[in-house]
C-alpha positions in Angstrom: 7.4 20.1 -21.3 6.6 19.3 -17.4 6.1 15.3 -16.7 2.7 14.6 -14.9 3.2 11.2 -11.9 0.7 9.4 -10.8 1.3 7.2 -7.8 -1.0 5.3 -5.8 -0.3 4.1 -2.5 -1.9 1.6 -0.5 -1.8 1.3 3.0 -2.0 -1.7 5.0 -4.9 -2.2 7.3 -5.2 -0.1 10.1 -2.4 1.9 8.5 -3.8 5.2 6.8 -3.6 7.2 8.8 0.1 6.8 9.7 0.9 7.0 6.0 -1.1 9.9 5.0 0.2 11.7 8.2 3.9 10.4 6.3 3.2 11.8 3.0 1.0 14.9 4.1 4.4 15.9 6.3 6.9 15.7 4.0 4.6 17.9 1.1 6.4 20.7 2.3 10.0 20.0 2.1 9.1 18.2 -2.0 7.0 21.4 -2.8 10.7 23.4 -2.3 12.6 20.8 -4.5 13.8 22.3 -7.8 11.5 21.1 -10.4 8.0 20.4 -8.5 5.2 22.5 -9.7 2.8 20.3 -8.1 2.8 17.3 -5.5 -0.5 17.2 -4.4 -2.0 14.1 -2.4 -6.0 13.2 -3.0 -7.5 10.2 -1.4 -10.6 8.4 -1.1 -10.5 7.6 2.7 -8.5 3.9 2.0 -6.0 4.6 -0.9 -4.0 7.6 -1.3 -3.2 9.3 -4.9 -0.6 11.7 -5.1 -0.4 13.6 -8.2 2.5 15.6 -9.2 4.3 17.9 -12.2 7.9 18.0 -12.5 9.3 20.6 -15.1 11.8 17.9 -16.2 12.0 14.1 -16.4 15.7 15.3 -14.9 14.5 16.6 -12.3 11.5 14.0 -11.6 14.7 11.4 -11.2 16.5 13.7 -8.9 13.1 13.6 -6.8 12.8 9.5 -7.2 16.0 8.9 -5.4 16.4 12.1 -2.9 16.3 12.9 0.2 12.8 13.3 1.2 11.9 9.9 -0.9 14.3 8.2 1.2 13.4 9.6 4.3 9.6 9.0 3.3 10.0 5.3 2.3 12.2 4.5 5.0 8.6 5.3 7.1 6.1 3.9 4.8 7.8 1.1 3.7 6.8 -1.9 6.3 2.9 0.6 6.0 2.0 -0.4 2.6 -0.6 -3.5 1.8 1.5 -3.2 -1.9 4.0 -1.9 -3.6 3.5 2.0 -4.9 2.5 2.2 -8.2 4.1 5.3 -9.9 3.2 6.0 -13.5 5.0 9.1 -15.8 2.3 10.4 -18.0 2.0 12.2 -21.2 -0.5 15.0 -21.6 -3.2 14.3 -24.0 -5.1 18.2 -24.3 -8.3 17.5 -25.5 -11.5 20.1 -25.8 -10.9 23.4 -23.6 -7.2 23.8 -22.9 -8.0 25.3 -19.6 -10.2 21.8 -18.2 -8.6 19.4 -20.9 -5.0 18.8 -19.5 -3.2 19.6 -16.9 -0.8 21.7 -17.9 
């Protein structure tokens, strides 16, 4: 069963820009890492949410502590007003399976 992530990253002021230019550059490189079927960022002009589906709690770990993660925090990390919060979700399918989870 794929894992859905939800993180949610604040910038710092005057700082948005830099960090969704950070995480909109390394979507690429992620979207060819063994296990992403989705890593998508959404935003609402001041916070930025990236949501994401790994086939594998494996290979969502892999993900937390590789390359592009390191390479990505090592440019956001002095960017951020707080901390990333990162949650692991469990699908809850309710009504029409095709609008009721993501799947």
């Amino acid at each position: 069963m794929s894992v859905i992530v939800v993180a949610t990253i604040t910038p710092a002021e005057g700082q948005y820009q830099a960090v969704l230019d950070a995480f909109t550059g390394i979507i690429p490189a992620v979207h060819q890492e063994e296990g992403c079927e989705l890593y998508a960022a959404h935003t609402d002009g001041r916070i930025i949410i990236m949501v994401e589906r790994w086939t594998s709690a494996e290979l969502l770990a892999a993900h937390a502590d590789g390359e592009n993660l390191v390479k990505l925090n090592a440019v956001i990390g002095d960017l951020l007003a707080t901390p990333t919060v990162v949650k692991a979700l469990q699908n809850v399918p309710a009504g029409d399976p095709a609008k009721g989870s993501i799947q």
